[in-house]
C-alpha positions in Angstrom: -1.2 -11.9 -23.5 -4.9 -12.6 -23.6 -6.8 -11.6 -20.7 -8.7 -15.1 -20.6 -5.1 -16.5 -20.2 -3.7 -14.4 -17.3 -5.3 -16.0 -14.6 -4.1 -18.9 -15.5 -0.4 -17.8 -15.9 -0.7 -15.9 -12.3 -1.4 -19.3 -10.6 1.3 -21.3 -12.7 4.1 -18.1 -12.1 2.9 -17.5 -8.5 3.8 -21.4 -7.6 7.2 -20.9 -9.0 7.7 -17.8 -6.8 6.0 -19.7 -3.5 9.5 -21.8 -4.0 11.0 -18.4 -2.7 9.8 -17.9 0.6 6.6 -16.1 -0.4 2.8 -17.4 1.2 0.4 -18.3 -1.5 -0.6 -14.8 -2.1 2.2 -12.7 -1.6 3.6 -15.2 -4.5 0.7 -14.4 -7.0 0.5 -10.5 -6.1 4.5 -10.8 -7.7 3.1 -12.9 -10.3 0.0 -10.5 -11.1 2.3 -7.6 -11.4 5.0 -9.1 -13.5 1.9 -9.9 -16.2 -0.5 -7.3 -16.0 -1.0 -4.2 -17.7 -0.6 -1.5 -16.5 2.6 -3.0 -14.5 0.7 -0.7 -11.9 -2.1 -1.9 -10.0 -4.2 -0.3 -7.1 -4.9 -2.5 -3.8 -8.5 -3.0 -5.0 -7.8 -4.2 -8.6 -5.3 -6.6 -6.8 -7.8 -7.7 -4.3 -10.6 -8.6 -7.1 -8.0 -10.2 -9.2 -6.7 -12.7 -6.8 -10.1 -12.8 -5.0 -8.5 -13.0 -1.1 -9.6 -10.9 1.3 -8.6 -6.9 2.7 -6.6 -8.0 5.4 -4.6 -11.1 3.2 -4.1 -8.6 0.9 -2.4 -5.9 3.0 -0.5 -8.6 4.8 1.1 -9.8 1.9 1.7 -6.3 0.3 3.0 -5.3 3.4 5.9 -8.1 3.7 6.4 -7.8 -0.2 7.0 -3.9 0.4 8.8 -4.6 3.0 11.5 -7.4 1.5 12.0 -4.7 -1.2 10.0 -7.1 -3.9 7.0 -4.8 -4.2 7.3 -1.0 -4.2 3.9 1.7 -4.6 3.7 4.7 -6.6 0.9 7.6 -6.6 -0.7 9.3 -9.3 -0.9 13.5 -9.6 -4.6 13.8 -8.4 -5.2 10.3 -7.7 -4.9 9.2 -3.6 -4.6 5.2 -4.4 -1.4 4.0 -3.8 -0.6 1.5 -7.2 1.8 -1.4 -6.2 3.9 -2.2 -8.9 7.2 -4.4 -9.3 10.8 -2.5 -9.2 13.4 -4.2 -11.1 16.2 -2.7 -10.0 15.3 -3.6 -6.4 15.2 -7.2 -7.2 18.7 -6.8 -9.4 20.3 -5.6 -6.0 18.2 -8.5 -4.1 19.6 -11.0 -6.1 22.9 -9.6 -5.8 23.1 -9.2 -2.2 21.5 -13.4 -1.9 24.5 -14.0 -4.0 27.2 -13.0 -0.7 25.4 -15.7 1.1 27.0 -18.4 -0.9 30.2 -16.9 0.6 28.9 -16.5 3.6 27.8 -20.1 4.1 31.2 -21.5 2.4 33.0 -19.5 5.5 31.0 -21.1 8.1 31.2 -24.6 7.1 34.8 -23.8 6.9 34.7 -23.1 10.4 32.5 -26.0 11.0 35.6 -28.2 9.6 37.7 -26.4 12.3 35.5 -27.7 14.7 35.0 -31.2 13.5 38.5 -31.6 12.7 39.1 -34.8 15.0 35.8 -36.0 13.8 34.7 -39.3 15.4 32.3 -39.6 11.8 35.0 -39.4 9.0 32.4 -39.8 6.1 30.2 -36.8 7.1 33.2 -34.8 7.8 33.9 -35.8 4.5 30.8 -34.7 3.1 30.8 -31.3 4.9 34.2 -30.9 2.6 32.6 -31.8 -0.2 29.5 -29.2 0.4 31.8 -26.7 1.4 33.9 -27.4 -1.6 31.4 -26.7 -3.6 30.3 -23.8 -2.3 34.1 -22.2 -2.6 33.6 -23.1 -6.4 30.3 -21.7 -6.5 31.4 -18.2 -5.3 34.1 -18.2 -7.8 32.2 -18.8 -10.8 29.3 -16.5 -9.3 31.3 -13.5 -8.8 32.9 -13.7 -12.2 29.2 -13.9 -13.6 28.3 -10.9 -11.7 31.7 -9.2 -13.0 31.2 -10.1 -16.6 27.7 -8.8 -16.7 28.3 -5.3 -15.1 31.1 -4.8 -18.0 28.1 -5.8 -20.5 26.0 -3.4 -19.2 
């Protein structure tokens, strides 16, 4: 990529990855290390990049680290600590979000326990109907997840 460009592909990728749950700059510190080279970068190079200040910085590479999105590595002789994106970690993320699709399909079964003698048929009905889906969605995401482990 040409480094004119990457700017402008931090702040187009880092809206895609504010969908997620991540502030404004924790979403284009993913961004930034997903493009740039080295994969690698040091708090400071990070900070100048995305022009925010010390403490928005740490913040966000703090909750990144923390979620497991953002890991740091050192250098032999070299005391910075370079923040860098682990792949693997977000595999097993991704993974692990999956089991919430079951999870939610078991409590709005339980929620159509409860709502059984609904007095509002037609939103009882559409519960069902999200809850249906859900059960399918689980079934078709746990064969993905199956079929791609044997490809690997």
């Amino acid at each position: 990529m040409i480094k004119s460009e990457l700017p402008k592909k931090v702040e187009e990728l880092g809206i895609f990855f504010e969908s997620f749950d991540n502030t404004p700059t924790a979403a284009r510190i993913i961004a930034y290390l997903f493009l740039v080279e080295p994969h690698y970068q040091d708090f400071d190079t990070i900070r100048e990049f995305l022009q925010a200040s010390k403490s928005t910085i740490s913040t966000s590479l703090n909750a990144l680290s923390k979620k497991g999105s953002v890991d740091y590595m050192t250098l032999p002789g070299d005391r910075k600590r370079y923040f860098k994106i682990n792949p693997s970690r977000w595999l097993e993320l991704t993974k692990k979000s999956l089991g919430s699709v079951t999870a939610i399909e078991s409590k709005l079964s339980d929620v159509l326990a409860i709502r059984n003698k609904s007095e509002s048929p037609e939103f009882y009905k559409e519960i069902k109907e999200l809850r249906e889906f859900y059960l399918h969605l689980d079934k078709y995401l746990v064969k993905a997840v199956a079929d791609w482990e044997k490809k690997k």
